[in-house]
C-alpha positions as CSV (number, residue, x, y, z in Angstrom):
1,X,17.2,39.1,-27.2
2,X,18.0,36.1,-25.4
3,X,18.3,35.4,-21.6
4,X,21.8,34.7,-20.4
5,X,22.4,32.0,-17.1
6,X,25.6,31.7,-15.5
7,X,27.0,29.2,-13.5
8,X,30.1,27.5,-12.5
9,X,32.2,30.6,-14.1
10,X,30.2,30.6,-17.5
11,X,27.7,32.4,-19.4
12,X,25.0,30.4,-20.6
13,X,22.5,31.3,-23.5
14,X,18.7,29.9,-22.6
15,X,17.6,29.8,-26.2
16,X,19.6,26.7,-26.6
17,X,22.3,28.5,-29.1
18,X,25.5,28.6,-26.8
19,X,27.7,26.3,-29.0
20,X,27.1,23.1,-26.9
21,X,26.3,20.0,-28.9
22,X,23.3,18.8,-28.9
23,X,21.6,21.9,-27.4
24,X,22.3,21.3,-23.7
25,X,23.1,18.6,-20.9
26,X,21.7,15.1,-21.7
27,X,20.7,16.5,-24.7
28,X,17.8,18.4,-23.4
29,X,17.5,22.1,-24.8
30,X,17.5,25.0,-22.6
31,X,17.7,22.8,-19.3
32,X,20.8,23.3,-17.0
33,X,22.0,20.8,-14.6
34,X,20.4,22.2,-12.0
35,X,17.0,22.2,-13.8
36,X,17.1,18.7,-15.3
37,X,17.8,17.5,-11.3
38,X,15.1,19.5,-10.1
39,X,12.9,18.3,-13.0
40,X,14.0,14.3,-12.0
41,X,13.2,14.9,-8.1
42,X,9.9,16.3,-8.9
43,X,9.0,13.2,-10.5
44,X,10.9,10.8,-8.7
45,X,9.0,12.5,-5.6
46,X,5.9,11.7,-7.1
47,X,6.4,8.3,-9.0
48,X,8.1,6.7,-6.1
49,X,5.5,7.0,-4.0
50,X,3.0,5.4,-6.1
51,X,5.2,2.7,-6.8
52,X,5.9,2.0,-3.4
53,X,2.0,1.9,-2.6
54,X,1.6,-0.7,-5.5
55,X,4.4,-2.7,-4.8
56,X,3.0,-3.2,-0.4
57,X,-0.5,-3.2,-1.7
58,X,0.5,-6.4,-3.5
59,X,2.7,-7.8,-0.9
60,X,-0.3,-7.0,1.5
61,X,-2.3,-8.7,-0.8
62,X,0.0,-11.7,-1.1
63,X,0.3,-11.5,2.8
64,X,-3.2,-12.2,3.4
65,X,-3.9,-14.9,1.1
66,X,-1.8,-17.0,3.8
67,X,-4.4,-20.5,2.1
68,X,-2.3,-20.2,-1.1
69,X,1.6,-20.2,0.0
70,X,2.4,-23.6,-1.0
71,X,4.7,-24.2,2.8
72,X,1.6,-23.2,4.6
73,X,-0.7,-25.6,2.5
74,X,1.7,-28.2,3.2
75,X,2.1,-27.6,6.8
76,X,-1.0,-27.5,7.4
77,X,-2.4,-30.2,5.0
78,X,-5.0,-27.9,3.4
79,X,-6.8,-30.3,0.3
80,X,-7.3,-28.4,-3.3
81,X,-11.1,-28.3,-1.8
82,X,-10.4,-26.0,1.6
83,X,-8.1,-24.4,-0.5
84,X,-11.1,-23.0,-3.2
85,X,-13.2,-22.5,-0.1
86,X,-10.7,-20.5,2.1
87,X,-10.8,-18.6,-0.9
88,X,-14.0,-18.2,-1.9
89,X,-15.2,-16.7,1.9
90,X,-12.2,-14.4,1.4
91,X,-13.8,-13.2,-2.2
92,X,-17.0,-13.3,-1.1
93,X,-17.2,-9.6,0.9
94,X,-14.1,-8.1,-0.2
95,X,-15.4,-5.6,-2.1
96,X,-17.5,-4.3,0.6
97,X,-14.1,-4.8,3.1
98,X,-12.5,-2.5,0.9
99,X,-15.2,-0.2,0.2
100,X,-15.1,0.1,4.4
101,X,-11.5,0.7,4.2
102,X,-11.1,3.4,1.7
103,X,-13.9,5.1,3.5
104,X,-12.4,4.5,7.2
105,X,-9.1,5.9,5.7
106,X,-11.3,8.8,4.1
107,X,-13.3,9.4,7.4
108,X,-9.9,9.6,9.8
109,X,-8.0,12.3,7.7
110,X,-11.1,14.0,7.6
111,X,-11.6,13.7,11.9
112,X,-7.3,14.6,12.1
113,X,-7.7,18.0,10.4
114,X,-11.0,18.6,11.9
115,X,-9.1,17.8,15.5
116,X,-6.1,20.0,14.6
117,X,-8.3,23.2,13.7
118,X,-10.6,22.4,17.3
119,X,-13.6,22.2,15.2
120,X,-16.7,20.7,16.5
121,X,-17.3,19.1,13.6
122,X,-14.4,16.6,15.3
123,X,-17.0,15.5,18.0
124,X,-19.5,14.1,15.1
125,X,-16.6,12.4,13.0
126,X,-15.5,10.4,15.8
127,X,-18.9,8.5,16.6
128,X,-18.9,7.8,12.3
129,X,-15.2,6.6,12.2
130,X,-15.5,4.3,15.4
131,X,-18.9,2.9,14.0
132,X,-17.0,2.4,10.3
133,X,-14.1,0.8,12.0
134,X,-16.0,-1.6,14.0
135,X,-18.4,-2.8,10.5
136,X,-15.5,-3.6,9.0
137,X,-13.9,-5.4,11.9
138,X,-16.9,-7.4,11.9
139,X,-16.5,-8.5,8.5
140,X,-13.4,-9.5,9.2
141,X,-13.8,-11.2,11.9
142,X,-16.6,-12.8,10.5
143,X,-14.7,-13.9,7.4
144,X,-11.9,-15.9,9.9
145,X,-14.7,-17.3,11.7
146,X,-15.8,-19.1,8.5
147,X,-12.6,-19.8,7.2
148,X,-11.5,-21.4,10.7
149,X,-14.8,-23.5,9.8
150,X,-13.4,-25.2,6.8
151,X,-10.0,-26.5,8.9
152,X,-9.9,-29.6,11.3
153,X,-9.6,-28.9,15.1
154,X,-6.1,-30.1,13.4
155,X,-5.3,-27.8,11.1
156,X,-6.7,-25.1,13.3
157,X,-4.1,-25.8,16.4
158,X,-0.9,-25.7,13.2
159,X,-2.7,-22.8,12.2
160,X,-2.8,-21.0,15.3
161,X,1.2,-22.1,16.0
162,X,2.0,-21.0,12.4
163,X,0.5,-17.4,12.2
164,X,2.0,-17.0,16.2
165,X,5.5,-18.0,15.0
166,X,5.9,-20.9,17.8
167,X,7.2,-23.1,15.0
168,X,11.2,-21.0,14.9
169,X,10.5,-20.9,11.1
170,X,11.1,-18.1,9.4
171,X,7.9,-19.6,7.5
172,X,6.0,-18.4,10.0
173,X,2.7,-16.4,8.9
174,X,1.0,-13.4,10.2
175,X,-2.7,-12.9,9.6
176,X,-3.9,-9.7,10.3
């Protein structure tokens, strides 16, 4: 016995014997229209996503590496040599940068769901985010300290008027 759909006025079998060619829509058996959409949102609803997040990481990525974008390095003069430095004192702790972030992001959903339920547990979270957040401010800042060390009082100043966006350009850079 086979299962009978209906929709827009017809009777459908589900067994993928109703007459039509190639056993159903888009030539998928036993999958209406409906079905096949609702199949392609579920995944579109979770590929997109994950695209998205690989597609800003990278751009976040890019963002950051502000040394390496050839109108920067031009503007502000940066040799091949502060160029591998920059680079190198960016390398040199990012692991542990990102280790801090994937924890701080970790540690602050955790301290949101322990705030929305009024749990106690809330009061302890808070002290470990805050102390997380400022290690890895630290870092940073402690990474742009030496990076500002490699540039000429110079190339700081052009620095500074770049990533502030005094220039008009639409060149200008954002370091975060």
């Amino acid at each position: 016995m086979c299962e009978i759909a209906k929709g827009r006025g017809k009777a459908y079998r589900l067994d993928g014997m109703d007459g039509r060619p190639f056993g159903g829509y888009y030539g998928v058996p036993n999958v209406h229209r409906f079905q096949l959409n609702a199949r392609i949102r579920r995944i579109l609803w979770a590929v997109v996503p994950a695209a998205g997040v690989l597609i800003s990481s990278s751009a976040w990525a890019a963002s950051d590496e502000w040394w390496n974008i050839k109108h920067v390095q031009r503007a502000l003069e940066l040799t091949p040599s502060q160029v591998r430095t920059i680079d190198a004192i960016f390398r040199h702790d990012l692991a542990e940068r990102k280790r801090l972030r994937a924890t701080l992001d970790r540690l602050e959903l955790r301290l949101a769901r322990a705030m929305a339920r009024g749990d106690q547990v809330a009061v302890e979270l808070i002290d470990v985010v805050e102390n997380t957040r400022a290690r890895r401010n630290v870092l940073r800042t402690l990474m742009l300290f030496r990076m500002h060390g490699v540039l000429s009082p110079r190339q700081r100043e052009l620095l500074s008027r770049l990533s502030a966006g005094d220039t008009g350009s639409k060149n200008a850079i954002r370091l975060r």
